[in-house]
C-alpha positions, 0 to 999 in steps of 0.5 A, spaced: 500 500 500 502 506 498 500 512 502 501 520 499 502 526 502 500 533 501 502 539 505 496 544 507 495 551 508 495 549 516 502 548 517 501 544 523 497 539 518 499 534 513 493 530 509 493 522 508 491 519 501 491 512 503 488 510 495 483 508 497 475 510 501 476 513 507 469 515 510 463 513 504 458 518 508 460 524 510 466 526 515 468 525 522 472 530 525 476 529 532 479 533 537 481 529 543 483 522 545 477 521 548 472 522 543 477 518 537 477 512 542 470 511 542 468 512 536 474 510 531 479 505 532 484 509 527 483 515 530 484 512 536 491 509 535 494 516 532 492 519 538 496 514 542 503 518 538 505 524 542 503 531 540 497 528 536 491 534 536 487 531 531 484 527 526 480 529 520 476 523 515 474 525 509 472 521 502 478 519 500 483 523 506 485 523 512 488 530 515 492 529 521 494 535 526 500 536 531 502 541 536 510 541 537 513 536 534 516 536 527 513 532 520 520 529 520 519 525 526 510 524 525 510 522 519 512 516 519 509 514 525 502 516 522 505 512 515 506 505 520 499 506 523 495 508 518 498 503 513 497 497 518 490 499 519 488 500 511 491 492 510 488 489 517 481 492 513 478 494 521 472 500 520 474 507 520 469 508 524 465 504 529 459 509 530 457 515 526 455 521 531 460 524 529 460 525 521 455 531 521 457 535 527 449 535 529 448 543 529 442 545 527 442 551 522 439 558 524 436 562 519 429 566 518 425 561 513 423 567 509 431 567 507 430 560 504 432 563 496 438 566 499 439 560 503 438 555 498 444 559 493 449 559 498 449 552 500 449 551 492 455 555 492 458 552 498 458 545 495 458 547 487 465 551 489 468 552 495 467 545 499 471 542 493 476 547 494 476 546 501 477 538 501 483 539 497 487 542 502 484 537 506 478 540 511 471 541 510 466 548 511 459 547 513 453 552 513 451 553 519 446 559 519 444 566 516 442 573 520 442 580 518 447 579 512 452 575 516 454 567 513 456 563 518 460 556 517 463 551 521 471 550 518 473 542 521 480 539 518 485 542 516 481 549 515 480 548 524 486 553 527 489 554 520 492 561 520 491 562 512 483 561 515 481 568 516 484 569 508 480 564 505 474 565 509 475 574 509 477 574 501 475 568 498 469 565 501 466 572 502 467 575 496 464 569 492 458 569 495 457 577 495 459 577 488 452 572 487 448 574 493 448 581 495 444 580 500 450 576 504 455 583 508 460 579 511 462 571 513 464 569 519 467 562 522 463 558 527 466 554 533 
């Protein structure tokens, strides 16, 4: 099995291709030991290598995020586990609460149009863009010309985030909505 690696944006993030589907459905994005250890057995093993600080499944990726430690001493560690994971066919997942991050959207029904336009937007250009540097945005909700999504993988802490979302995200979605002023990160 041979596994790729492409840096992120997130300089505290490298993303993981093993070739092969990772998550089918959706994403599962963790942020402790605790979290990884009761619902991935895979997150759960590459939280168990020091300065480990979180783990992102995608489609076809897995990103992984450090604090501290160097990529030169990480990575291989997190290539042995991931491979030998890949090869013994374990799940990824044993239990799905994570995958959608079960918030609930929030906007006023008569935004419904303007709504529905920027979640086409999100997923027909931003989200695909977004994936490639190994994260996920979501829509989480619109009041009074303000965006507001939720950014997991390696878009979370990343300190190019605040660009992307400022002059890339923002601008794209007022130049088809004027309706939307400003966009802003959710936790």
């Amino acid at each position: 099995m041979f596994i790729q690696t492409e840096i992120t944006p997130n300089p505290e993030t490298l993303k993981f291709l093993p070739g092969r589907v990772v998550l089918a459905n959706g994403v599962a994005d963790f942020r402790d030991a605790e979290s990884a250890a009761e619902h991935s057995p895979l997150a759960a093993k590459l939280f168990s290598i020091p300065n480990i600080s979180g783990v992102f499944f995608g489609y076809d990726f897995i990103t992984v995020s450090k604090n501290g430690s160097k990529w030169e001493h990480l990575k291989p560690i997190i290539l042995g586990v991931i491979m030998e994971h890949m090869v013994s066919n374990a799940p990824v997942i044993v239990t799905q609460t994570l995958q959608d991050g079960g918030e609930e959207e929030f906007f006023d029904p008569a935004h419904n149009e303007i709504v529905s336009t920027i979640k086409e937007l999100i997923e027909a250009r931003i989200r695909p863009a977004v994936a490639q540097d190994g994260g996920e945005i979501t829509f989480r909700g619109f009041e009074q010309g303000i965006v507001y999504l939720n950014m997991r993988g390696a878009c979370a802490g990343c300190p190019s985030s605040t660009a992307t979302l400022k002059y890339g995200i923002e601008n794209l979605l007022r130049h088809f909505i004027p309706e939307v002023q400003s966009v802003q990160a959710m936790p």
